[in-house]
MARMAR-857355 format. One line per 4 residues: for each residue x, y, z of N, C-alpha, C. Coordinates in nm, 3 decimals. Example, Ala and Ser with C-alpha at 12.3 -4.5 7.8 and 13.67 -1.06 7.14 Angstrom:
! residues 2
1.319/-0.569/0.780/1.230/-0.450/0.780/1.320/-0.330/0.780 ~ 1.285/-0.225/0.708/1.367/-0.106/0.714/1.290/0.003/0.787
! end
This chain:
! residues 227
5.484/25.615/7.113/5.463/25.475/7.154/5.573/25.436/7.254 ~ 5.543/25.388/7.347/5.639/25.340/7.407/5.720/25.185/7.396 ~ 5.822/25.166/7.417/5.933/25.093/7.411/5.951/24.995/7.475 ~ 5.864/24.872/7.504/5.847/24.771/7.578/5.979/24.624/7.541
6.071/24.694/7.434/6.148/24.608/7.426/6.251/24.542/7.528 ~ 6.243/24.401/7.560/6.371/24.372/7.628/6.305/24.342/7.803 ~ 6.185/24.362/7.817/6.097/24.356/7.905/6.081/24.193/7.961 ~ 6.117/24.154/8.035/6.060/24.012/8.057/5.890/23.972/8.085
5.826/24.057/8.102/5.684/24.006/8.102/5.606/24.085/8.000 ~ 5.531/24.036/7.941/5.426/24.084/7.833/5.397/24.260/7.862 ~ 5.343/24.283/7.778/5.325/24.437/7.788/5.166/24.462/7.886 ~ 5.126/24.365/7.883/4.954/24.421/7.926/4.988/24.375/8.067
5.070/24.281/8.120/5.107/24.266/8.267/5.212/24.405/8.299 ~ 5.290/24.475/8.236/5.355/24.583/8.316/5.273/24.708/8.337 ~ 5.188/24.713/8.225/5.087/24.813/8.193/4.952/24.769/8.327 ~ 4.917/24.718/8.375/4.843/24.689/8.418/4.896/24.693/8.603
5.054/24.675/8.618/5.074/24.715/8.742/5.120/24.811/8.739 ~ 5.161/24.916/8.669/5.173/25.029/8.730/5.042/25.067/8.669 ~ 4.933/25.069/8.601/4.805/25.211/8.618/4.794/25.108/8.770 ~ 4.800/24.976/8.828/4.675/25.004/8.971/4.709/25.089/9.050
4.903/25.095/9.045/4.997/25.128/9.166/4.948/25.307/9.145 ~ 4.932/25.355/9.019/4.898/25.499/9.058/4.786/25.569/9.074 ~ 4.695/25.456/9.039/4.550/25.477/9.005/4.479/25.455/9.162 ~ 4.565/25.342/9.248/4.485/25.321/9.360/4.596/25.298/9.484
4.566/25.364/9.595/4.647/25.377/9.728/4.687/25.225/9.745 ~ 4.774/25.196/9.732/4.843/25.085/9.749/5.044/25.104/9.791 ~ 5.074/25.009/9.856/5.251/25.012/9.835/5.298/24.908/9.721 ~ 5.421/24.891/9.722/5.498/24.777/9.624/5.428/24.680/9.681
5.437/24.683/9.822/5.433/24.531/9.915/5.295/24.502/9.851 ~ 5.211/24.599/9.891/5.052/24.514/9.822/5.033/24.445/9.740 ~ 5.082/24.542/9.629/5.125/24.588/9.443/5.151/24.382/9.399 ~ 5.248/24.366/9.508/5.331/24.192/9.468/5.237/24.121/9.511
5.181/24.112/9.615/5.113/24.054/9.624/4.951/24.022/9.569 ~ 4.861/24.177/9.500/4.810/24.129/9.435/4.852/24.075/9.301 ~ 4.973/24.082/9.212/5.015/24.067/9.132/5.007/23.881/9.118 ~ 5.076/23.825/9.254/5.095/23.725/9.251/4.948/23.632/9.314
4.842/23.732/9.357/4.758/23.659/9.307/4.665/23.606/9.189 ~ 4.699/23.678/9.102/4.697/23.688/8.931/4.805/23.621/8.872 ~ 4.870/23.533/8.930/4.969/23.418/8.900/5.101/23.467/8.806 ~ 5.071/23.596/8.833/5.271/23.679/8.825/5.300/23.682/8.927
5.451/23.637/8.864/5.586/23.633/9.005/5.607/23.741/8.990 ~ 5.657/23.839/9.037/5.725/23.980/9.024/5.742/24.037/9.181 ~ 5.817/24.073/9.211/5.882/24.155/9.338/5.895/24.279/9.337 ~ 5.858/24.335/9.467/5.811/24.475/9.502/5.945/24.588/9.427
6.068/24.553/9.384/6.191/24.606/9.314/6.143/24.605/9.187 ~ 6.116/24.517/9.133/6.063/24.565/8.996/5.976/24.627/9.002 ~ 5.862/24.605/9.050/5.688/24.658/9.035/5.774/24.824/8.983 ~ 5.872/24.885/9.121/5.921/25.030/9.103/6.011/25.066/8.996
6.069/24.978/8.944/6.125/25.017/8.809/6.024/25.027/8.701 ~ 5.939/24.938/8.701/5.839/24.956/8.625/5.767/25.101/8.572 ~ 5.724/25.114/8.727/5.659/25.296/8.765/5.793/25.360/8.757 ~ 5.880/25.345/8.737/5.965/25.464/8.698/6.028/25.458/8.560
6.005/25.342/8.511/6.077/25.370/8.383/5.961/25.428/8.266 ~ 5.811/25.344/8.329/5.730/25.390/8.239/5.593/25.499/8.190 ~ 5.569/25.530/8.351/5.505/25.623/8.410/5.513/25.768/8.364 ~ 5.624/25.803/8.350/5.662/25.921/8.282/5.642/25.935/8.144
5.678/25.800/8.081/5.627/25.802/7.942/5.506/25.855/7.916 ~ 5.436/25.743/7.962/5.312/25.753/7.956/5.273/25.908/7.957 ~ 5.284/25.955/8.070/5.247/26.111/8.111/5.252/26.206/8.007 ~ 5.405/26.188/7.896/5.421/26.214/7.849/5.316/26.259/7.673
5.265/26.150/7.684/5.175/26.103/7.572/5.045/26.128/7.623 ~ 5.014/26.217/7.749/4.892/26.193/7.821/4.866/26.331/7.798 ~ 4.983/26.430/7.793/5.015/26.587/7.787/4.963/26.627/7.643 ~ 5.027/26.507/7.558/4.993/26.550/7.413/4.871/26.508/7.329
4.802/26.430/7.434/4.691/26.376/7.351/4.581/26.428/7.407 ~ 4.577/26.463/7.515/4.450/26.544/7.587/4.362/26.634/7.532 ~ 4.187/26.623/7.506/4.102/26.686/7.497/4.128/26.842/7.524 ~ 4.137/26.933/7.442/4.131/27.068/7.455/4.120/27.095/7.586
4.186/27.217/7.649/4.163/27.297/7.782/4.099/27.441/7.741 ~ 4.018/27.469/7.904/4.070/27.636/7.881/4.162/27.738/7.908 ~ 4.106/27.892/7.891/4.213/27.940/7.864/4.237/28.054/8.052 ~ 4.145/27.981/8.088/4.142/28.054/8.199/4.160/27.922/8.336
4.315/27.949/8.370/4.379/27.834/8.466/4.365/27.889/8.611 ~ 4.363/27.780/8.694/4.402/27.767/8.820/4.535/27.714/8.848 ~ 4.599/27.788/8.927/4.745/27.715/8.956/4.795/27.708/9.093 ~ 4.818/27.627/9.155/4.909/27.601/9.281/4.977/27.501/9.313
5.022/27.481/9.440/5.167/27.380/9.451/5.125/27.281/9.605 ~ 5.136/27.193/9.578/5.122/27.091/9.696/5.251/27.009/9.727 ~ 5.239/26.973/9.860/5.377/26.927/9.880/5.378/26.823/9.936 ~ 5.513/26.703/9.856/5.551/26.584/9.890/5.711/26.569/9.924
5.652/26.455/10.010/5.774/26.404/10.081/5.887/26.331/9.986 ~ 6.026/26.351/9.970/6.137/26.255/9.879/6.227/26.268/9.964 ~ 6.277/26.164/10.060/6.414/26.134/10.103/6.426/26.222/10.216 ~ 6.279/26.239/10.261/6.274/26.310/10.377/6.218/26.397/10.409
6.248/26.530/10.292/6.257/26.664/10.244/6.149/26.673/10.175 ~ 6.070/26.768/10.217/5.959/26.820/10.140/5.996/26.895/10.014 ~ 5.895/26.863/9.922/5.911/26.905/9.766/5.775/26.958/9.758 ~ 5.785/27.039/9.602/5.664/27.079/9.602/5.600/27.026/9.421
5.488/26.968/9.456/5.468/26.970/9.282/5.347/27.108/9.237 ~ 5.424/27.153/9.171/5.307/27.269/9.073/5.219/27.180/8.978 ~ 5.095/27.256/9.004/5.007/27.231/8.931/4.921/27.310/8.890 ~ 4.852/27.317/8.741/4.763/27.364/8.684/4.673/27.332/8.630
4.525/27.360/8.643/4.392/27.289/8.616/4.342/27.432/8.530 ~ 4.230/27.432/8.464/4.166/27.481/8.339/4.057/27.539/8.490 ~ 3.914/27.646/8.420/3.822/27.668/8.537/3.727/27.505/8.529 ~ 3.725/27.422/8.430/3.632/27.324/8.426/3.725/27.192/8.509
3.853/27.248/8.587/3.880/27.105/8.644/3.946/27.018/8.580 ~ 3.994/27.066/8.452/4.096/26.990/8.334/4.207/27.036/8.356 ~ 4.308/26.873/8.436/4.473/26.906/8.421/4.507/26.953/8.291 ~ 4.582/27.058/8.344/4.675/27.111/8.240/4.805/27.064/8.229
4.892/27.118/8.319/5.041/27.041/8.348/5.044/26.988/8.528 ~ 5.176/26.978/8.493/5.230/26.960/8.625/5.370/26.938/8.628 ~ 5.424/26.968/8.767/5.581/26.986/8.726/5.647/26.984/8.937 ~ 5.740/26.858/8.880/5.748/26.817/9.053/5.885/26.973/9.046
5.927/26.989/9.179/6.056/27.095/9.197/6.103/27.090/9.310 ~ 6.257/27.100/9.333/6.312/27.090/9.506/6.278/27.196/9.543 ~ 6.265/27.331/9.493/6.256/27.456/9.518/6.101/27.500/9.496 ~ 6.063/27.580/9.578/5.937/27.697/9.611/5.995/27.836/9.582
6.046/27.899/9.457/6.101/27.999/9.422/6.037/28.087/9.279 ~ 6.106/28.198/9.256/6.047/28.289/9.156/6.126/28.147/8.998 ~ 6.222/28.096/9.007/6.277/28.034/8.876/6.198/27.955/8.856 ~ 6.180/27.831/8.986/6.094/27.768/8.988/5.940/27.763/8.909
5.856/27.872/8.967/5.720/27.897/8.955/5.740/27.927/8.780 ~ 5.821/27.992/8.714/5.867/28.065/8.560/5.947/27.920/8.507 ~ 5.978/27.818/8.513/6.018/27.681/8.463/5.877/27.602/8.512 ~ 5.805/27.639/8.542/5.665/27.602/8.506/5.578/27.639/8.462
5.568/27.773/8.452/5.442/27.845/8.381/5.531/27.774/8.207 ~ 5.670/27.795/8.166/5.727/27.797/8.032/5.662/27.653/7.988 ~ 5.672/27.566/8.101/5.606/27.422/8.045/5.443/27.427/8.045 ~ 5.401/27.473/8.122/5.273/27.494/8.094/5.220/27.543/7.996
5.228/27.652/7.935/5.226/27.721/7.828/5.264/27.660/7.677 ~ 5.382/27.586/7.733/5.455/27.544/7.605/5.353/27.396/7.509 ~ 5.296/27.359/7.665/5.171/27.238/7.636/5.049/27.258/7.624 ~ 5.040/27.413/7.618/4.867/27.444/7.630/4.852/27.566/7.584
4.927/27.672/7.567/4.974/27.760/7.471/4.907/27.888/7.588 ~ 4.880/28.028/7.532/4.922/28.115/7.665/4.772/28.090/7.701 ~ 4.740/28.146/7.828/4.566/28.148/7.943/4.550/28.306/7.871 ~ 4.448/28.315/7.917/4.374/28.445/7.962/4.425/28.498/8.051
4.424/28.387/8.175/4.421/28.440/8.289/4.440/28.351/8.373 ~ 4.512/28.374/8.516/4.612/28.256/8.582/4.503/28.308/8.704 ~ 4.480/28.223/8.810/4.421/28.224/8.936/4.536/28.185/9.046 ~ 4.578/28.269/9.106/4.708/28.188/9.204/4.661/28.228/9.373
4.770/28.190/9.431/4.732/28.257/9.601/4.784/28.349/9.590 ~ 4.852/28.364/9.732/4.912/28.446/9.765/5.099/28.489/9.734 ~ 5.106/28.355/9.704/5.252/28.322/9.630/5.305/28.452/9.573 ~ 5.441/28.498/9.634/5.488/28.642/9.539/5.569/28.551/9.425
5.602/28.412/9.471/5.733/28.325/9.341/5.620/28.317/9.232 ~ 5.509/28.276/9.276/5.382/28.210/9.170/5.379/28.388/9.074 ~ 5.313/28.478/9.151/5.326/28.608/9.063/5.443/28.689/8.977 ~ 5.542/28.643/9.039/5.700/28.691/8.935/5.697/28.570/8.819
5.677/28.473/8.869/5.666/28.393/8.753/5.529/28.448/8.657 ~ 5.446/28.486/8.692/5.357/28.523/8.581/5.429/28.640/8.523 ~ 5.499/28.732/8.591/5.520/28.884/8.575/5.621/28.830/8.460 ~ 5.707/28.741/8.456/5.801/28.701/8.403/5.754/28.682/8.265
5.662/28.585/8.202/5.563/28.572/8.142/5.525/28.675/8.063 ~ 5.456/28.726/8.134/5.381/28.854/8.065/5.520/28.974/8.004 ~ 5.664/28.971/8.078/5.736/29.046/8.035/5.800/28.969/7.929 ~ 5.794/28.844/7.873/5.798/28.785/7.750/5.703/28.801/7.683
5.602/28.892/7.657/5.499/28.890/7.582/5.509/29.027/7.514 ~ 5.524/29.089/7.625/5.579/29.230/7.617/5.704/29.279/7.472 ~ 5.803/29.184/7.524/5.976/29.163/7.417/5.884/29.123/7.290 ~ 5.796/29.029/7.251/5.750/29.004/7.130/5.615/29.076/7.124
5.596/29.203/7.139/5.532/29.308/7.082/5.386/29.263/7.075 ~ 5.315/29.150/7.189/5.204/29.101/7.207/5.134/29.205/7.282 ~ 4.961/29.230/7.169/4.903/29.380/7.247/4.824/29.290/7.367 ~ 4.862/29.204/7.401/4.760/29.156/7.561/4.848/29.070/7.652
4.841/29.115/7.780/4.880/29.008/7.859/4.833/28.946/7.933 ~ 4.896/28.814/8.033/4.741/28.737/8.088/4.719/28.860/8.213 ~ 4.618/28.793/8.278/4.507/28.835/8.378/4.592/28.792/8.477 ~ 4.628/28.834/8.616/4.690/28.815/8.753/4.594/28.776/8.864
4.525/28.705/8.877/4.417/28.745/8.956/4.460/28.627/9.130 ~ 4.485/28.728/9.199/4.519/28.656/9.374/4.395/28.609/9.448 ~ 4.349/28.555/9.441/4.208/28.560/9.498/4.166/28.423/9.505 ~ 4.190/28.417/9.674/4.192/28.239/9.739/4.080/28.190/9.694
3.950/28.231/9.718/3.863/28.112/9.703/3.821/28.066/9.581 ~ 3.888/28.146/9.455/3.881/28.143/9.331/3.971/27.992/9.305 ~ 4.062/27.991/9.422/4.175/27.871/9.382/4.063/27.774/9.442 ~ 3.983/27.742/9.521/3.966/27.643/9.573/3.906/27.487/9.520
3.924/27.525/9.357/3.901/27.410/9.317/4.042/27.328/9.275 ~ 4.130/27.426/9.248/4.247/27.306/9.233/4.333/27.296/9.362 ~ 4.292/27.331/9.508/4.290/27.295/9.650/4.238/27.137/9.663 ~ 4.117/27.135/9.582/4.036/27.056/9.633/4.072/26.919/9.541
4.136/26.985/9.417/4.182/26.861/9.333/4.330/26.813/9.364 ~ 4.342/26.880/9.435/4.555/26.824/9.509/4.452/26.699/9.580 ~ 4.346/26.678/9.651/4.332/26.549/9.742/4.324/26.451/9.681 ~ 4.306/26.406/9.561/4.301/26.290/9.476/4.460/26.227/9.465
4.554/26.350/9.443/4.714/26.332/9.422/4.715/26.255/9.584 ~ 4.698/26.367/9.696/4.720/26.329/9.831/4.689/26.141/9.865 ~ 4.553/26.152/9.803/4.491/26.014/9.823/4.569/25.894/9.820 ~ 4.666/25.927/9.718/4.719/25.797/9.633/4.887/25.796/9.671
4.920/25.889/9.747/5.037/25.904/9.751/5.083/25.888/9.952 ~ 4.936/25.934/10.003/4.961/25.840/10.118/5.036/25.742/10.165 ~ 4.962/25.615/10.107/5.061/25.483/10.112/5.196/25.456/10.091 ~ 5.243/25.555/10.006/5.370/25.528/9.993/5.465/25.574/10.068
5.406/25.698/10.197/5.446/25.782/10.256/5.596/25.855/10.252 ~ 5.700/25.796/10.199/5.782/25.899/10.150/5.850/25.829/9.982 ~ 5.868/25.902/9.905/5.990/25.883/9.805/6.120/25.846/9.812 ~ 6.179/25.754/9.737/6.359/25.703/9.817/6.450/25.850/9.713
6.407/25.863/9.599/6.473/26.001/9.500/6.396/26.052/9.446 ~ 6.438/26.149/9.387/6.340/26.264/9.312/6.281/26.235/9.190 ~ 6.412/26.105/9.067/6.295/26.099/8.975/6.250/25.952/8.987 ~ 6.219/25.866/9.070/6.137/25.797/9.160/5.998/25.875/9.174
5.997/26.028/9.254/5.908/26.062/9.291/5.820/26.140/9.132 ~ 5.940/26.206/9.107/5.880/26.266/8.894/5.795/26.133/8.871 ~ 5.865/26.057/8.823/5.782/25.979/8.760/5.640/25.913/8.796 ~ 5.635/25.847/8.931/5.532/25.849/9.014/5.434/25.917/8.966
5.441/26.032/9.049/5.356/26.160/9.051/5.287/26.173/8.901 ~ 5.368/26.161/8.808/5.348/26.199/8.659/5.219/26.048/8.625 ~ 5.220/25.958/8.626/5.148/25.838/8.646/4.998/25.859/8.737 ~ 5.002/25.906/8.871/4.924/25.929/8.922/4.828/26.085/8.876
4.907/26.146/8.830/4.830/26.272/8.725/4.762/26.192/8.593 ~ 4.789/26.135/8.560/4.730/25.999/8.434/4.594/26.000/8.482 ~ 4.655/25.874/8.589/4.519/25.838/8.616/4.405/25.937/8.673 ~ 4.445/26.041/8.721/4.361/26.152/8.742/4.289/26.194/8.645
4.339/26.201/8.548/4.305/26.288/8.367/4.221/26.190/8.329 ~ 4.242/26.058/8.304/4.101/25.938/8.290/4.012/25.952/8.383 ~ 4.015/25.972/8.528/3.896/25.990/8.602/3.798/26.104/8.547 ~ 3.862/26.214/8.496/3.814/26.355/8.435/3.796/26.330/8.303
3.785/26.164/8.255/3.719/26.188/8.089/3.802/26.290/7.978 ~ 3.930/26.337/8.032/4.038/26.396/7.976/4.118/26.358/7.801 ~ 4.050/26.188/7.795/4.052/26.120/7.678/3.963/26.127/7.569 ~ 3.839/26.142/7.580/3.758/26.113/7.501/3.708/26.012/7.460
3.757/25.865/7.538/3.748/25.719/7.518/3.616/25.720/7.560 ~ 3.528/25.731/7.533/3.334/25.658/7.566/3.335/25.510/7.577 ~ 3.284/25.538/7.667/3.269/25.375/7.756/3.425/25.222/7.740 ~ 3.536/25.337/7.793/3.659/25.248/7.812/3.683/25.216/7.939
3.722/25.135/7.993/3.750/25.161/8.104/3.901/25.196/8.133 ~ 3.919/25.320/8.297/4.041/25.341/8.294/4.165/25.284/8.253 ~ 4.212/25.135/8.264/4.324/25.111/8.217/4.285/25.048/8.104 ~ 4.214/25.063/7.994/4.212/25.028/7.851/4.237/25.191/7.835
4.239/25.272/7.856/4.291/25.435/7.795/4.416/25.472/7.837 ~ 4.481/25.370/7.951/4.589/25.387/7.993/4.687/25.349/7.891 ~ 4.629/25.208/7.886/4.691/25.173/7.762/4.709/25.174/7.621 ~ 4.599/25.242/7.585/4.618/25.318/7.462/4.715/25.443/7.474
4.733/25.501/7.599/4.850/25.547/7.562/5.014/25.523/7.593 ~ 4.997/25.408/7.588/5.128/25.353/7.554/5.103/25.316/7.389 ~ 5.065/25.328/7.372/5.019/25.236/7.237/5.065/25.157/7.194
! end
């Protein structure tokens, strides 16, 4: 549950500006102003503390409550702008198009790609089988993986499989992230941009029925998971 103590505005007004801010291409500047046409005062400085203090939570509770995945993932990395500098966020989708994780990083490296498969895994337990590009960091990180499977005397390891057009559905699901992250066109810090990002994967996972809520609408499931 999250921790709305000490908050100056009600819980269903903070909850309600950050799912629009990640749910729909907008800036702060908009963000205040539709806010304040809904007869809240609030300024484009808060709206972002808001999305950063609570966004992540949320995400958090979004990881653990999610409708079963499968065991056969797609994984790749898209890249955003923070403070200038391109970043990359990893991501992993199921073959049916169900976020799995995600994980923002300054680095495009072999530690990198293996401090994400460990969280991935750790939230969805091991694949079958990973779908990646061409990435040699993305494949040491599996190799990495599989040579932990190996140390605990496991008779199977996952599946390696390189093969682009096999990725092209979680290609095609980075444009929803892209969509929404437009507007804001760069990040001022990194967990500014974590948290964000983590919010806008939310609202992605409700678009994909990822809840199981029948006939809710997106921010009534948002807010159930704040609870």
């Amino acid at each position: 549950m999250v921790n709305f103590k000490g908050a100056h505005h009600p819980k269903d007004v903070i909850l309600y500006a950050v799912y629009f801010y990640v749910r729909f291409a907008v800036s702060y500047r908009d963000l205040e102003e539709i806010m304040s046409e809904r007869g809240v005062d609030v300024d484009h400085a808060t709206l972002n503390r808001w999305v950063e203090k609570y966004a992540k939570i949320i995400a958090e509770q979004a990881l653990r409550r999610k409708t079963p995945t499968g065991r056969s993932w797609r994984m790749d990395e898209t890249y955003v702008k923070v403070k200038g500098r391109w970043m990359y966020l990893y991501r992993a989708i199921d073959n049916q198009g169900k976020t799995l994780d995600f994980m923002l990083s300054e680095r495009r490296d072999e530690a990198a790609a293996t401090e994400f498969f460990i969280r991935a895994i750790g939230n969805n337990g091991f694949p079958d089988r990973v779908v990646i590009d061409k990435s040699g960091s993305n494949a040491a990180g599996l190799f990495n993986m599989n040579c932990l499977l190996m140390m605990h005397n496991w008779c199977w390891l996952i599946e390696v499989l390189q093969v682009k057009y096999l990725n092209n559905i979680i290609e095609q699901d980075h444009r929803f992230i892209k969509k929404i992250t437009r507007p804001m066109q760069t990040f001022k810090s990194f967990n500014s941009a974590a948290a964000t990002l983590a919010g806008i994967e939310v609202a992605h996972m409700i678009r994909k029925g990822q809840f199981s809520r029948s006939g809710k609408f997106g921010f009534e499931q948002f807010a159930e998971l704040a609870g």
